[in-house]
C-alpha positions as CSV (number, residue, x, y, z in Angstrom):
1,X,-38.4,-74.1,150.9
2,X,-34.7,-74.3,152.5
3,X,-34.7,-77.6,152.3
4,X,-35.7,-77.6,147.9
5,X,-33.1,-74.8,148.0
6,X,-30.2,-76.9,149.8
7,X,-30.6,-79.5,147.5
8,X,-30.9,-77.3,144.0
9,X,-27.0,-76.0,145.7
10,X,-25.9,-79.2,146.1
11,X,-26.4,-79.9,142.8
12,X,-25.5,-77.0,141.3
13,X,-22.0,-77.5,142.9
14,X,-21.6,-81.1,141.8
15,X,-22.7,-79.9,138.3
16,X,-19.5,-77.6,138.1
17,X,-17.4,-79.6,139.9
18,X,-17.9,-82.7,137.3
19,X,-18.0,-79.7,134.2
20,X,-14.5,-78.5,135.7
21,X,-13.4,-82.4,135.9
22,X,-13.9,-82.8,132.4
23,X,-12.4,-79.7,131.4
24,X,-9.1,-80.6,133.5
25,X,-9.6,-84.1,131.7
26,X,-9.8,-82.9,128.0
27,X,-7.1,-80.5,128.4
28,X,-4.6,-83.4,130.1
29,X,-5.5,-85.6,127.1
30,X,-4.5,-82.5,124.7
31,X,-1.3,-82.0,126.1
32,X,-0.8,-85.4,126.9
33,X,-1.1,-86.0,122.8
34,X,0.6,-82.6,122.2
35,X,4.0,-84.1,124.1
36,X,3.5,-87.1,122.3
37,X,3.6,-85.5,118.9
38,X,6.5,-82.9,119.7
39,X,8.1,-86.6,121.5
40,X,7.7,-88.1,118.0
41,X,9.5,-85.2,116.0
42,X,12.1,-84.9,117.9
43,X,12.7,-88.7,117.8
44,X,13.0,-88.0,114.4
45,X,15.4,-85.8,114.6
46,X,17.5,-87.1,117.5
47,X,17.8,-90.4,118.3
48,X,20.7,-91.8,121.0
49,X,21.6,-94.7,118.7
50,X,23.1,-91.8,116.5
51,X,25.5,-90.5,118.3
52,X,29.3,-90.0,117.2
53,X,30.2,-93.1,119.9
54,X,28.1,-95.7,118.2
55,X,29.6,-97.2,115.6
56,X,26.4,-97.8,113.8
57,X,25.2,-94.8,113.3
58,X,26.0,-94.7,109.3
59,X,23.2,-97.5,108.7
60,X,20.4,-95.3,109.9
61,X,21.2,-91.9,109.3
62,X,23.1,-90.3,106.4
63,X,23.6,-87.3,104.1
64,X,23.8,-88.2,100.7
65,X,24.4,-86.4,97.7
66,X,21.6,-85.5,94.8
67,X,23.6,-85.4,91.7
68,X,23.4,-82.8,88.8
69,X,24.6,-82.7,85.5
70,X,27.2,-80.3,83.9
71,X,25.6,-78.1,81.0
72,X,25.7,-79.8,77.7
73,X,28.0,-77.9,74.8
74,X,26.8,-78.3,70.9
75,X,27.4,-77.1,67.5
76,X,25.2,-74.4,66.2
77,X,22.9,-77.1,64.5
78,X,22.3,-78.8,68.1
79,X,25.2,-81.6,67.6
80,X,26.8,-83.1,70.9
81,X,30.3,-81.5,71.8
82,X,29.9,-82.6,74.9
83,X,27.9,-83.9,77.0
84,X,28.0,-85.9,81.4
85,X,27.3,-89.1,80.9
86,X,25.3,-91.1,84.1
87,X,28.2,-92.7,85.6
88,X,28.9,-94.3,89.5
89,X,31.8,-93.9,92.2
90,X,32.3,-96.7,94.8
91,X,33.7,-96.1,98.5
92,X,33.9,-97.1,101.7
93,X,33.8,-95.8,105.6
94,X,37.7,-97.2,106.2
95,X,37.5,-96.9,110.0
96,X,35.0,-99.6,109.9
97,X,35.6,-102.0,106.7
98,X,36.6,-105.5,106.9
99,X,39.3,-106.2,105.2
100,X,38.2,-109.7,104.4
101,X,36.3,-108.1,101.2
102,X,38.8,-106.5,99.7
103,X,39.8,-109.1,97.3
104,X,35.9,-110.0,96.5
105,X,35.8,-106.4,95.8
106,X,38.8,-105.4,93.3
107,X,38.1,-108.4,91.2
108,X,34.2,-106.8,91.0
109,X,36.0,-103.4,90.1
110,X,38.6,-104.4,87.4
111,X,41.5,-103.6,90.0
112,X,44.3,-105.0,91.9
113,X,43.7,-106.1,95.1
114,X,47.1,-105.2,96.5
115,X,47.0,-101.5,95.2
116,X,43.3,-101.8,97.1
117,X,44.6,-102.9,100.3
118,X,47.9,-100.2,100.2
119,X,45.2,-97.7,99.6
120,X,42.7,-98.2,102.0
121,X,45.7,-99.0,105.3
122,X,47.1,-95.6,103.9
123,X,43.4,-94.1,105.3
124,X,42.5,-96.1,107.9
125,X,42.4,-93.0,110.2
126,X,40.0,-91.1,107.5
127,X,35.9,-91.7,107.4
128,X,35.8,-91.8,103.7
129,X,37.6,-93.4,100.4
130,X,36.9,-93.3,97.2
131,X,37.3,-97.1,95.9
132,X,36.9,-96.5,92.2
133,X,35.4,-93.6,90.2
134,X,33.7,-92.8,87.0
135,X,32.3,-96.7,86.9
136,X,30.2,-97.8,84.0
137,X,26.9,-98.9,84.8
138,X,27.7,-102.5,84.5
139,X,30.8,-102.4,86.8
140,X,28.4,-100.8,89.5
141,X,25.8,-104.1,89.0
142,X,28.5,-106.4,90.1
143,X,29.5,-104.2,93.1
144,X,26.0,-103.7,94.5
145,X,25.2,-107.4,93.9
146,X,27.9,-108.2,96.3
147,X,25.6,-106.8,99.2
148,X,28.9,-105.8,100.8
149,X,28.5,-103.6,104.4
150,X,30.2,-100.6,104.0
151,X,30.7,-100.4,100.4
152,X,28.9,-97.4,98.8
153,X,27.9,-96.9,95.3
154,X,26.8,-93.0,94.3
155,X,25.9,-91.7,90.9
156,X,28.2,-89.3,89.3
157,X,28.4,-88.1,85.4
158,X,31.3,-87.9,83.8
159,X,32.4,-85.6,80.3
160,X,32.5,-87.0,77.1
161,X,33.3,-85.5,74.0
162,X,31.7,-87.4,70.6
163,X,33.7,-85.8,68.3
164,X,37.1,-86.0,69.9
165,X,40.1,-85.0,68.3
166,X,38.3,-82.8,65.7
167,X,36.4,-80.1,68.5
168,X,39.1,-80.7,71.4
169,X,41.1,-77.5,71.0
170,X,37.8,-75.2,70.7
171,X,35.5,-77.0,73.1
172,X,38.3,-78.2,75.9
173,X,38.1,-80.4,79.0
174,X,37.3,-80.6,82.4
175,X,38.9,-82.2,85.3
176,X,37.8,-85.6,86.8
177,X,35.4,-83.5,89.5
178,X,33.8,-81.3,86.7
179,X,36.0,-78.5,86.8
180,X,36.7,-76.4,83.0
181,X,40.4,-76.4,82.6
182,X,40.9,-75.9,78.6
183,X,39.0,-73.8,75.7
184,X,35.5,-73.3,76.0
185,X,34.7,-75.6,79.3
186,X,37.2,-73.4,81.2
187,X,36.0,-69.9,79.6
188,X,31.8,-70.3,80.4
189,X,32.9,-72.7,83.4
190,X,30.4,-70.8,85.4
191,X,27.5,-71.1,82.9
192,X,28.0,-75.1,82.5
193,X,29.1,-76.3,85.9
194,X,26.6,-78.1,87.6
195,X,25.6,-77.5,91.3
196,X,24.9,-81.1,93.6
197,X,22.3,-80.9,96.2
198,X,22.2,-82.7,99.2
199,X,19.4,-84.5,101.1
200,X,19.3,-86.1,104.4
201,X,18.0,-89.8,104.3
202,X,17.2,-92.7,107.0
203,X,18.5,-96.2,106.4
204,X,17.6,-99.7,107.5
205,X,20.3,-102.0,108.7
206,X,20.2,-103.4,105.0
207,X,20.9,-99.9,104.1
208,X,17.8,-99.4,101.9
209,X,16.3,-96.1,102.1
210,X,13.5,-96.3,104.8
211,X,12.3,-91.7,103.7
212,X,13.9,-89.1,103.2
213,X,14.0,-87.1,106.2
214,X,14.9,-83.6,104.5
215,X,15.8,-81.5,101.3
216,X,19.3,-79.8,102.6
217,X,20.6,-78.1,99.4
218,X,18.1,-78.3,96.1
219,X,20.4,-79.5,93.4
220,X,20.8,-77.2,90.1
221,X,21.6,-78.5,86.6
222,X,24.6,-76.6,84.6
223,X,23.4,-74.6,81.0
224,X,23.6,-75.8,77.9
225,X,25.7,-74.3,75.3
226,X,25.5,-73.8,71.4
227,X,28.8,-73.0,69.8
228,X,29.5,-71.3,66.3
229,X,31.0,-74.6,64.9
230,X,29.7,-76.6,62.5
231,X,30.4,-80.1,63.0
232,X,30.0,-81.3,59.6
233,X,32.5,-78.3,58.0
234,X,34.9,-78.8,60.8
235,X,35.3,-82.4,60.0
236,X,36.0,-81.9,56.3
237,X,38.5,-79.3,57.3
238,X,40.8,-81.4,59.8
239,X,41.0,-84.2,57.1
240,X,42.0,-81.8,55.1
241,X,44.2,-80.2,57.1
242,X,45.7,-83.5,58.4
243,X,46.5,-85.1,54.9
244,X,48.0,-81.6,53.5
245,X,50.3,-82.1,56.9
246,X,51.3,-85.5,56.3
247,X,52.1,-84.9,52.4
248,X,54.0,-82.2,53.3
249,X,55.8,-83.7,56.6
250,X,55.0,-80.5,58.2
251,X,54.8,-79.8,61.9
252,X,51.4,-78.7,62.3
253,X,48.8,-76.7,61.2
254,X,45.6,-74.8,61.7
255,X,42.5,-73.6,59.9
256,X,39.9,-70.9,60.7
257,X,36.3,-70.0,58.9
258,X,34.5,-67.1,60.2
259,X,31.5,-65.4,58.8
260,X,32.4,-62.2,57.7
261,X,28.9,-60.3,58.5
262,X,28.3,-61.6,61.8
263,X,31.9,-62.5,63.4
264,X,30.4,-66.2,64.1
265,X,33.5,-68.7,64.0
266,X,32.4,-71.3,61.9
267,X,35.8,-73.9,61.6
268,X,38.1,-73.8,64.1
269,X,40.8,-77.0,63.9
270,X,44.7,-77.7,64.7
271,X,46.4,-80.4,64.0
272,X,48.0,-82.5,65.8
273,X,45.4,-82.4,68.5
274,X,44.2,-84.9,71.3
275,X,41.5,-86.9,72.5
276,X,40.0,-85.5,75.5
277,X,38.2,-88.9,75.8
278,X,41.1,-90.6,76.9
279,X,43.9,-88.4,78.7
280,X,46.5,-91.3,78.7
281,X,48.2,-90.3,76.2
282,X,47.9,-86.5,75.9
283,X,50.7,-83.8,75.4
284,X,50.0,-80.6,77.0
285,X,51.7,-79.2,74.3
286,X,48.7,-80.3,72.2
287,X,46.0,-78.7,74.5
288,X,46.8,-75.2,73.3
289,X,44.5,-74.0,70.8
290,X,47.0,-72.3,67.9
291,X,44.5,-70.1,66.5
292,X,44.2,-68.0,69.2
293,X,47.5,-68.7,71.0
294,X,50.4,-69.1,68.1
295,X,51.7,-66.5,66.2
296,X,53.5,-65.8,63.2
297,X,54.5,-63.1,60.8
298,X,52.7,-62.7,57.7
299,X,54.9,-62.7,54.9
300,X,52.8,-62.0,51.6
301,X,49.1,-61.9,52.9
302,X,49.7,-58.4,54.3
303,X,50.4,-56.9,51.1
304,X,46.4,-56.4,50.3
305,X,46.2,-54.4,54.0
306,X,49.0,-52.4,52.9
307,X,47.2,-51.4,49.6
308,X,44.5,-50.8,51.3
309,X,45.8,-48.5,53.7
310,X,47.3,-46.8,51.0
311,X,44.2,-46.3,48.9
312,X,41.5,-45.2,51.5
313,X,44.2,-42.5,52.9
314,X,44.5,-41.2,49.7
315,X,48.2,-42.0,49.2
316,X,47.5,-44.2,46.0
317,X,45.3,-43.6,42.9
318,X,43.7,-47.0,41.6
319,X,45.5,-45.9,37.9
320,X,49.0,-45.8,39.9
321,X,51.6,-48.0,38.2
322,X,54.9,-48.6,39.7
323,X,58.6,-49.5,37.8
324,X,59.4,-52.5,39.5
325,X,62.9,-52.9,37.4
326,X,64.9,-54.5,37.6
327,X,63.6,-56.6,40.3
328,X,65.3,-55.2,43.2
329,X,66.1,-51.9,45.2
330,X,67.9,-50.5,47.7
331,X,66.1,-47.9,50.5
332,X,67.9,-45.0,52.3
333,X,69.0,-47.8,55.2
334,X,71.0,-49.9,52.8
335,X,68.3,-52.6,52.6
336,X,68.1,-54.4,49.6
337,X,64.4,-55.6,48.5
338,X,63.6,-58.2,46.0
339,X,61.3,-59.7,43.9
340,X,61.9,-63.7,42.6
341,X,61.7,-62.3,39.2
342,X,62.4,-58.6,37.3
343,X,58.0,-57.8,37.2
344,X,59.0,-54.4,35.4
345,X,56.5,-51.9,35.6
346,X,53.0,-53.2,37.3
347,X,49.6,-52.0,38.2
348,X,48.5,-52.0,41.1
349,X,46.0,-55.3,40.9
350,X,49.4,-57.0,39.5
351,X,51.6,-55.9,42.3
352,X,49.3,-58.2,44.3
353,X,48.8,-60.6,41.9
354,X,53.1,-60.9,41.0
355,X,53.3,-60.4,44.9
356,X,56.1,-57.8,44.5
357,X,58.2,-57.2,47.6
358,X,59.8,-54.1,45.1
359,X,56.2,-53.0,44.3
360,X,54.2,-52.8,47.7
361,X,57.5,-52.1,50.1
362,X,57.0,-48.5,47.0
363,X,53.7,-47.9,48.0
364,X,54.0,-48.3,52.0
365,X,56.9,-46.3,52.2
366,X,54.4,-43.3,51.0
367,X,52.5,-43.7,53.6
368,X,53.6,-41.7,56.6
369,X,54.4,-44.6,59.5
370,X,51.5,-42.9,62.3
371,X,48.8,-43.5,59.6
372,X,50.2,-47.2,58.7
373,X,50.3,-48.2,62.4
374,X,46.8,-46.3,62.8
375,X,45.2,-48.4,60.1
376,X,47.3,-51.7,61.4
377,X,46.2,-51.1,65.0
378,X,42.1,-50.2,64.0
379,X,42.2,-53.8,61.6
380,X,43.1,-55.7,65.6
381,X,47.0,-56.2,64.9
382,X,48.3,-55.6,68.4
383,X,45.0,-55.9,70.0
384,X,43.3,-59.0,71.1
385,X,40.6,-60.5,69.2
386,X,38.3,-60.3,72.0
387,X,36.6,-63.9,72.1
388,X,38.2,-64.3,75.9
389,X,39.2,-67.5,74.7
390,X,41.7,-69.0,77.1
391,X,45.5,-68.0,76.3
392,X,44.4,-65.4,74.0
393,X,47.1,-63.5,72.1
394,X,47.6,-59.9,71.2
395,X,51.1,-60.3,68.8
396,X,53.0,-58.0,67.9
397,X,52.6,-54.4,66.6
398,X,55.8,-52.3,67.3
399,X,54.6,-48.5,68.1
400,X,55.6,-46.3,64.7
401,X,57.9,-43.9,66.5
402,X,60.3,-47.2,66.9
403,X,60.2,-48.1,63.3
404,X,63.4,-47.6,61.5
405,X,63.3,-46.8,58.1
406,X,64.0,-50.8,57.5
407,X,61.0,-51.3,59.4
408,X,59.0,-49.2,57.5
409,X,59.7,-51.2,54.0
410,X,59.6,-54.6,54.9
411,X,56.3,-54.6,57.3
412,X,55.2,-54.3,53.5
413,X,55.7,-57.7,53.3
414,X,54.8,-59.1,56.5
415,X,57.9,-59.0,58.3
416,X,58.5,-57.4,61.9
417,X,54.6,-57.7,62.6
418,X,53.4,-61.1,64.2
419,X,49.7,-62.2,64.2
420,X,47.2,-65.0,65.5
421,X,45.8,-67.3,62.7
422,X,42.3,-65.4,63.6
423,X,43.5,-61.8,63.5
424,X,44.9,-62.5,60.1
425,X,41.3,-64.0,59.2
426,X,39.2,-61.0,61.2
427,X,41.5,-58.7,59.2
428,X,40.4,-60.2,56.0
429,X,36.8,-59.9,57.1
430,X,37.1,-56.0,56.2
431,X,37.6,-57.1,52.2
432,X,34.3,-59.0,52.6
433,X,32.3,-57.0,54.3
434,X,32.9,-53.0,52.8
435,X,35.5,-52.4,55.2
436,X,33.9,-52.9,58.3
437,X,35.4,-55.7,61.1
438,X,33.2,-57.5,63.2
439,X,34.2,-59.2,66.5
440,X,35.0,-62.9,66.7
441,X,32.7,-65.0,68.7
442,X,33.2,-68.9,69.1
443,X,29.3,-68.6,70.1
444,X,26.2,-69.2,67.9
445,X,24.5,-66.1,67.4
446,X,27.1,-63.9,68.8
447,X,25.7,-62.2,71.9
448,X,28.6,-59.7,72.0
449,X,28.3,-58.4,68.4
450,X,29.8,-55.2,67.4
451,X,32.0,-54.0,64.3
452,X,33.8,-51.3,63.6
453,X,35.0,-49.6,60.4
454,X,38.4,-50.0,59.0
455,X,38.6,-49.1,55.5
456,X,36.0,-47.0,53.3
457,X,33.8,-49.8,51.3
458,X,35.1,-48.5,47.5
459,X,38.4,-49.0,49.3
460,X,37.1,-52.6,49.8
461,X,35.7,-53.5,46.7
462,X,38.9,-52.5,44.8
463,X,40.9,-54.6,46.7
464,X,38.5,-57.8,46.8
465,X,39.1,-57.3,42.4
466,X,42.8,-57.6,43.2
467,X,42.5,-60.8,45.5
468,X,40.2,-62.6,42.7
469,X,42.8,-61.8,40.2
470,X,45.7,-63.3,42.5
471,X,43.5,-67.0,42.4
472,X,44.0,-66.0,38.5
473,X,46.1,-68.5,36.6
474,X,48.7,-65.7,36.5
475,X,48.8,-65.3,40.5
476,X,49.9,-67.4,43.4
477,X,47.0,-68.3,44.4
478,X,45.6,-70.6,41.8
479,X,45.6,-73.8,43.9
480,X,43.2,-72.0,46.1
481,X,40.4,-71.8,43.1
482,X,37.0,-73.5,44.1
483,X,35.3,-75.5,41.9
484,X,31.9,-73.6,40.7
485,X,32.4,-70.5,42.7
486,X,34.5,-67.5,42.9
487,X,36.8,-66.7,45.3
488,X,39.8,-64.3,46.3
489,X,42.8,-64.7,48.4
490,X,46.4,-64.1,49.1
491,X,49.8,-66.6,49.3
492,X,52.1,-66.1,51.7
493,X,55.1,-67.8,53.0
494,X,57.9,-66.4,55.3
495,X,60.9,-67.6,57.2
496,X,60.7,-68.8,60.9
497,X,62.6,-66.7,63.4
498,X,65.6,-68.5,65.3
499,X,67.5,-66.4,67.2
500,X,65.5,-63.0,65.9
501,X,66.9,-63.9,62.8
502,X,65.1,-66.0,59.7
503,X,65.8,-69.6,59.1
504,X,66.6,-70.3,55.4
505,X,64.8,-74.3,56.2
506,X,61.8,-73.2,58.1
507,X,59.5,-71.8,56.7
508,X,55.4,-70.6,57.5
509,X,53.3,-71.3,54.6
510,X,50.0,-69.0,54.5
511,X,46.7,-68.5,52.7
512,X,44.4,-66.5,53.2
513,X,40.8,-65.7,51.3
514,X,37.2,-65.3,51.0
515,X,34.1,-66.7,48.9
516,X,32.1,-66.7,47.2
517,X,33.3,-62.8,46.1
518,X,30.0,-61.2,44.5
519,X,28.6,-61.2,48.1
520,X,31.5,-62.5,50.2
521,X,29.8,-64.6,53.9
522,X,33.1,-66.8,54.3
523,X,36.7,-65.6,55.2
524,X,39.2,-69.0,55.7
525,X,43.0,-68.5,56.7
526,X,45.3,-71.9,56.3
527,X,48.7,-71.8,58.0
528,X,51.1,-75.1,57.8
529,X,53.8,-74.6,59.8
530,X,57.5,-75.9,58.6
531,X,56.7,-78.0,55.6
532,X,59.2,-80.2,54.7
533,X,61.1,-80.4,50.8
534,X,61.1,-78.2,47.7
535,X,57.3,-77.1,48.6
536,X,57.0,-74.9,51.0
537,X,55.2,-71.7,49.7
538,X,51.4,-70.8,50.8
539,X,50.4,-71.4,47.3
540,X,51.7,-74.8,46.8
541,X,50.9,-76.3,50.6
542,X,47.8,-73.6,51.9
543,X,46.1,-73.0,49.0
544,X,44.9,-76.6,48.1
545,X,43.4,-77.2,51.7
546,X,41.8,-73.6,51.4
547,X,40.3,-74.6,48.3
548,X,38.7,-78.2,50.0
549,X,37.6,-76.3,53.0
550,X,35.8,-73.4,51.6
551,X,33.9,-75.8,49.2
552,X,32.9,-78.1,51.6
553,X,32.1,-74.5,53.7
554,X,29.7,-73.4,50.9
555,X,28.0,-76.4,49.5
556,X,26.6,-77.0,53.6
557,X,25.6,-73.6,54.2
558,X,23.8,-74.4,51.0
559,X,25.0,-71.7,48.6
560,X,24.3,-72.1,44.5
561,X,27.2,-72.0,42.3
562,X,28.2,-68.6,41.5
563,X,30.4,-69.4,37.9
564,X,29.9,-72.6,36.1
565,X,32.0,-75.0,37.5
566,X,34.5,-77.0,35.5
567,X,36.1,-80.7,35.9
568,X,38.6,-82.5,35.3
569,X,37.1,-85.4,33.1
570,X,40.8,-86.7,31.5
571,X,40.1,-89.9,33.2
572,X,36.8,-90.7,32.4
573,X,37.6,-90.3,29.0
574,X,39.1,-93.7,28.2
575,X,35.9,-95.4,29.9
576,X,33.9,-93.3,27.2
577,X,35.7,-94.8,24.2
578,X,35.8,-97.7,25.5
579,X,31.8,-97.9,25.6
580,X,31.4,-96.5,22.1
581,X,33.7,-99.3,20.7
């Protein structure tokens, strides 16, 4: 019996010896394979060969850049302003390069091989070099085909603008790295400006991409942006601007359309402009945009404000008729006001419509000054628009209690008060639209929309009649009419300032005026600045390119002729006889 038990020990104990053998065997294998997995990542992620004292290192390891695009900006029908266009930038490691390539490479690249070689001795202490940027696809081809070591091609977009000239002072420009620095790409930088990412990559000595080892930075594309413009308008009005310029030999110019319900800024042009395209021939004194930046003072085409004013604070009765005679008087200063001709006794629709300096400078001087500048200040004179457009101006609105009694009279006639192009037009916006003012936006849809009531909206309907009779054939404004619908709008021309005093040969010619007038969507301000010759009055040099803007305005926005429109057929009629002969 011992001798079955000894045995049944024995191999009992041999049993657990080999069961514990295989468990010590298994578990070596496991962490054998476990070290040769944690080997392998770290491999991965260190290798010798990499470090900073191997000159190879750049062919195996590298962080590159993932590119991202900058936010488009359109028109409010979807239009390219602007847009990055897929583009590459070439550069070398100068601490390594041969220099033996240099000439192989700057004929591949369109550039002298001398400026090359001065550039790249000039960083021979530096790890990086930007060869050539911004290179069109086709240009990159013949680089990468040269299979050069150490020559480095990386996608980068650049901005382009498809309309030019005609959207540059609204939409801006960026810097060659992206940056906004003018108008619209330098106000909503942050919304467009795309963010690159980054990824770390592993190269063979060919340097083709073997994997991507790891995501670094995810990259993030910019916003894109739908203006208020409308393309097609704002084409129609810089021609129009631009020939009324060159007929006149005038200095410059600039037109605005806004829509008087909703703010939205519909045209916005200056001429001369710039190409943003091509920056080799820009004047920085062309980047400014004039509407917002320029000012002026505003001769004749306050004269409706001041009426205004007058009427909803109760100073003025709509029957009121004023003695004009004899076409001049003197105020309690000494200042003599006149008119071009003796009006004698007018209404008050033909004080505006005659334009009478003798006839409004009457009316303001009943209002007491504190209610003027109240009603001045509430319309946005001496206030900024509010669009945050770049170089915004505020003008000039003089606090009452400084006004002297000369003061008083001639701010009448838009003299001692100076304006942006778009407060004159958001002004005008209050005739249109009962009185109230909205705010500007150069935005589709504007997201910041408030208005805020100026005048009463009898007030405003009284003086839209006047305005429609100035565009009568009896008013300064007739050039302005357009064809088939009605309209309404004031002249106005003043001297420029030299010296704070005004220049008898330079003149500001305004207009200013809505459409169509039954239910008014459209205000459009012209100013040409310093005509040239015997025609230099708003009516004769604004009011013609008010009248080809606003048409071209309401036949894209669609609206149906108002009053029947009538034209000019003298010269068809000699074909007529002739094909009845």
């Amino acid at each position: 019996m011992n001798h079955i038990d000894d045995k049944y020990l024995k191999r009992k104990e041999l049993f657990e010896f080999n069961n514990v053998g295989r468990r010590i065997f298994v578990m070596t294998v496991f962490f054998a394979a476990s070290l040769a997995l944690i080997g392998r990542a770290v491999y991965w992620q260190y290798d010798p060969r990499l470090e900073p004292e191997n000159e190879n290192n750049a062919r195996y390891l590298r962080t590159v850049e993932i590119p991202a695009y900058h936010g488009s900006i359109t028109d409010r029908h979807g239009t390219l302003l602007a847009v990055s266009a897929p583009l590459y930038s070439a550069w070398i490691d100068p601490l390594g390069f041969d220099d033996k390539h240099i000439a192989t490479i700057a004929e591949a690249a369109d550039i002298k091989a001398d400026e090359l070689r001065v550039k790249i001795a000039a960083a021979e202490d530096k790890r990086f070099l930007y060869i050539k940027r911004h290179i069109k696809p086709q240009v990159a081809e013949r680089l990468r085909a040269l299979k050069i070591e150490g020559l480095y091609l990386d996608q980068v977009y650049k901005r382009f603008y498809p309309a030019g000239e005609i959207t540059a002072h609204v939409v801006g420009l960026t810097d060659v790295d992206g940056r906004g620095i003018e108008g619209i790409e330098m106000n909503t930088d942050e919304h467009l400006r795309a963010n690159a990412g980054s990824k770390q990559i592993m190269l063979d000595a060919n340097k083709r991409t073997i994997r991507t080892i790891k995501l670094l930075k995810a990259p993030r594309n910019g916003e894109t942006l739908a203006l208020s413009i409308d393309q097609r308008i704002q084409y129609h009005a810089y021609r129009a601007l631009r020939k009324a310029i060159a007929k006149h030999k005038a200095e410059s110019g600039s037109v605005v359309v806004v829509n008087a319900q909703t703010g939205e800024i519909i045209v916005a042009v200056n001429y001369p402009s710039f190409n943003p395209n091509d920056r080799r021939y820009n004047f920085a004194d062309r980047h400014r945009n004039r509407l917002v930046t320029d000012t002026f003072e505003l001769g004749s085409t306050i004269k409706p404000i001041i009426m205004a004013v007058a009427i909803d604070g109760g100073y003025l009765q709509k029957d009121t008729v004023i003695d004009t005679a004899p076409g001049h008087y003197q105020i309690s200063s000494g200042k003599q006001i006149k008119d071009i001709h003796n009006y004698g006794k007018l209404d008050i629709t033909g004080i505006i419509t005659k334009s009478s300096n003798v006839g409004i400078s009457k009316i303001a001087q009943t209002v007491p000054r504190e209610t003027l500048w109240t009603y001045l200040s509430g319309i946005g004179f001496g206030q900024t628009p509010g669009t945050v457009f770049p170089g915004e101006v505020v003008g000039e609105l003089r606090y009452h209690t400084r006004w002297s009694p000369t003061d008083h009279a001639v701010i009448s006639y838009g003299y001692g008060v100076s304006v942006s192009l778009l407060q004159l037009a958001m002004a005008y916006t209050t005739f249109a639209n009962d009185g109230w003012r909205p705010n500007p936006s150069f935005i589709k849809d504007n997201p910041y929309f408030r208005k805020q009531q100026v005048f009463g909206a009898e007030t405003a309907r009284a003086v839209r009649k006047m305005l429609q009779s100035a565009m009568s054939k009896d008013g300064t404004g007739n050039l302005a009419k357009v064809k088939g619908f009605t309209a309404a709008g004031k002249t106005g021309t003043t001297r420029k300032l030299v010296d704070d005093k005004g220049d008898d040969n330079e003149y500001t010619a305004v207009f200013a005026g809505f459409a169509p007038v039954q239910q008014p969507n459209f205000v459009c301000v012209v100013v040409i600045d310093k005509p040239n010759g015997d025609d230099y009055y708003g009516g004769l040099v604004a009011a013609p390119v008010f009248s080809e803007v606003m048409s071209a305005t309401l036949r894209f926005m669609n609206f149906n002729y108002d009053e029947p429109p009538v034209f000019d057929i003298s010269n068809a009629l000699p074909l007529v006889k002739h094909l009845h002969q």
